[in-house]
N, C-alpha and C positions, 0 to 999 in steps of 0.2 A: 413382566419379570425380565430384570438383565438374563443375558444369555449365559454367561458366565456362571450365575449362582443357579440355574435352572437343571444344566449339563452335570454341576458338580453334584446337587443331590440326585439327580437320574442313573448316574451312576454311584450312589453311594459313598460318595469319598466325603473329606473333610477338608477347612481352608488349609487346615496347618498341615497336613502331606500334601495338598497343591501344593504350598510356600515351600516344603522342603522340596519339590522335586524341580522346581521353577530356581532354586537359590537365591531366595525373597524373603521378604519379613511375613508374618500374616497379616500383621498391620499396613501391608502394601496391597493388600488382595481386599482387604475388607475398604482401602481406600478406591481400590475399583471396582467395585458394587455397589459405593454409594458415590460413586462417578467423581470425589473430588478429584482423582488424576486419571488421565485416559491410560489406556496398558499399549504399555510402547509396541513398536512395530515387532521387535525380535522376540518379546514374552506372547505377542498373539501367535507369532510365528509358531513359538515353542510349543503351547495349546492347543493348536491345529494339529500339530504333529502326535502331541502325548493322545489327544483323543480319536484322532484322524476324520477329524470336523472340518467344513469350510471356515476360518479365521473369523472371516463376517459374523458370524453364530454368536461368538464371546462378548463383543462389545454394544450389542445391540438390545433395545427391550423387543422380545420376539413376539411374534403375533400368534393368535389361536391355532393356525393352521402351520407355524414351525415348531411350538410346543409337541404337537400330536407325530409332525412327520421324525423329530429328532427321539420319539420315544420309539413309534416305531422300527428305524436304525438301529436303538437301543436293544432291543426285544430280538429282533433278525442278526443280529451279533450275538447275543446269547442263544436263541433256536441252533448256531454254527457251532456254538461251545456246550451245547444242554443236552444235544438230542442225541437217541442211540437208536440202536436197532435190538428186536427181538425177535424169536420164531414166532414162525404162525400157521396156520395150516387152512387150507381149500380142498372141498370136494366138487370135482368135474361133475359133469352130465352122467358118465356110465360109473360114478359112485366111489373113485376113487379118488384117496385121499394124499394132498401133496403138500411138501412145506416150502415156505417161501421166507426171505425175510423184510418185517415191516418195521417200517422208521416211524419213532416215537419225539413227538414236537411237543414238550412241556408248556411253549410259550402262545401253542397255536391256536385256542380259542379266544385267549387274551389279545394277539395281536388280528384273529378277527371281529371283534369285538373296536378297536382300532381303527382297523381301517373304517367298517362302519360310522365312526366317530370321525374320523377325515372327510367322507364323502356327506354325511351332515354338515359340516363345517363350511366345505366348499361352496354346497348350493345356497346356505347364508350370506356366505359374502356376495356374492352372483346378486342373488336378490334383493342386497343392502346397496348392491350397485344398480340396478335399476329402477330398484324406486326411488335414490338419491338421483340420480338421472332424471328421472319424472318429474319429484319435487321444484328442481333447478329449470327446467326447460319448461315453460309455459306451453309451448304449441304440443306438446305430446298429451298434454288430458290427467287422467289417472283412470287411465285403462291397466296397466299394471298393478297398482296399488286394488282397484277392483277387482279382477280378478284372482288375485292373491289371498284377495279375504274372502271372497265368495268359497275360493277354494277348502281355503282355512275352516270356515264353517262348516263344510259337511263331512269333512277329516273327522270336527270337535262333537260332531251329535252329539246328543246325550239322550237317553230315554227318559221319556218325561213320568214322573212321576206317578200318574194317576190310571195308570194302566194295568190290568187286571195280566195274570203269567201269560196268556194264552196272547192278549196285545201284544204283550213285549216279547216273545217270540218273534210274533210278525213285527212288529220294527226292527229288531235285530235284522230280520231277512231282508228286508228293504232296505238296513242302511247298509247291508253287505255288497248289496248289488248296486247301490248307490254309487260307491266305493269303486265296486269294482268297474262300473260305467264310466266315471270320471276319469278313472286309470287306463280304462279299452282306450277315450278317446286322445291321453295325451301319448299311449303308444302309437297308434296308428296316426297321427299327424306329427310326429317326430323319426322315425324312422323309414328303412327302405324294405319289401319283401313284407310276408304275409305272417301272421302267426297262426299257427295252431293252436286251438284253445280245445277244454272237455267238451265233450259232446253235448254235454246237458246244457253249457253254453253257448254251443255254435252258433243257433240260430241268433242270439240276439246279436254278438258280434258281428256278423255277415252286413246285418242289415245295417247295425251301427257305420261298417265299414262301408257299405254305400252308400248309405248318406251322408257321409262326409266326402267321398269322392265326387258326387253326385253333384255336389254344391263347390268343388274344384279347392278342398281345403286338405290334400294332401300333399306330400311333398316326394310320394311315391313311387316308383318307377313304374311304367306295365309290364 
């Protein structure tokens, strides 16, 4: 989608109060959405300023990952113009009660909600780039592409069918820890420092964690 007609419903407006605030036809506005004339330099100008967007934005078809960041803006502008504050009250240790004031963010689940949708987004392209990468370059294999599905498939388990409640219990358990094994070992070879994990799982992590040091597949510090 043009940036232009993206921006204008994100913010709720209409072409014909663009066109009157711009001193334009709407017949001029509807001619640059469907790109017969480009929007001159002084009406991007204009746009930039009425929305206080980068000009770039208006003339462009935007990609997944500027749809999401310009809603965001959108949202964190309104959280600045939405939010209030109210009383609230806390009780200390020795039982007394004190009031305080908390600020109320109408837009705050929805914009993490968002962001979540950002950081999906990002690791897509990321990895639309290096299995294109792969594809194109003969000497790299499809170690990427492999791993990617290997990964993908024990993300997608599914319990099979023919399993009595007491099985599917235990496959649930097994595909939790599954799960969470595959995830011990992309934190421990992506990062610096150690984590703490519950106790009920320390020990497998520990050993997880030296075996992959063990085999020099950290990137760790001592």
């Amino acid at each position: 989608m043009i940036g232009l007609e993206y921006i204008v419903k994100l913010y709720n407006g209409t072409y014909k109060k663009l066109a009157e605030k711009l001193a334009i036809t709407p017949s001029t506005v509807t001619d640059w959405l469907s790109k017969r004339r480009p929007i001159p330099k002084a009406k991007l100008e204009a746009l930039s300023k009425l929305f206080n967007l980068e000009a770039e934005y208006f003339q462009k078809e935007l990609t997944k990952i500027e749809e999401i960041e310009l809603r965001l803006d959108y949202l964190n502008r309104s959280s600045k113009r939405d939010s209030f504050e109210i009383p609230d009250y806390f009780t200390d240790t020795d039982g007394n009660e004190h009031e305080y004031t908390r600020s109320i963010d109408p837009y705050q689940e929805e914009k993490r909600m968002i962001y979540d949708e950002l950081k999906i987004e990002k690791i897509i392209l990321t990895l639309q780039g290096d299995l294109y990468h792969e594809l194109y370059d003969p000497e790299q294999g499809n170690k990427a592409y492999e791993i990617l599905e290997r990964a993908s498939n024990v993300l997608n388990e599914s319990v099979p069918n023919n399993l009595d409640a007491e099985q599917q219990l235990q496959w649930y358990r097994k595909h939790d820890k599954r799960i969470e094994a595959l995830r011990s070992m992309m934190y421990f070879m992506d990062i610096t420092g150690f984590a703490v994990w519950d106790e009920e799982e320390e020990s497998f992590h520990n050993e997880l964690f030296k075996l992959l040091k063990k085999h020099d597949l950290l990137w760790m510090k001592e």
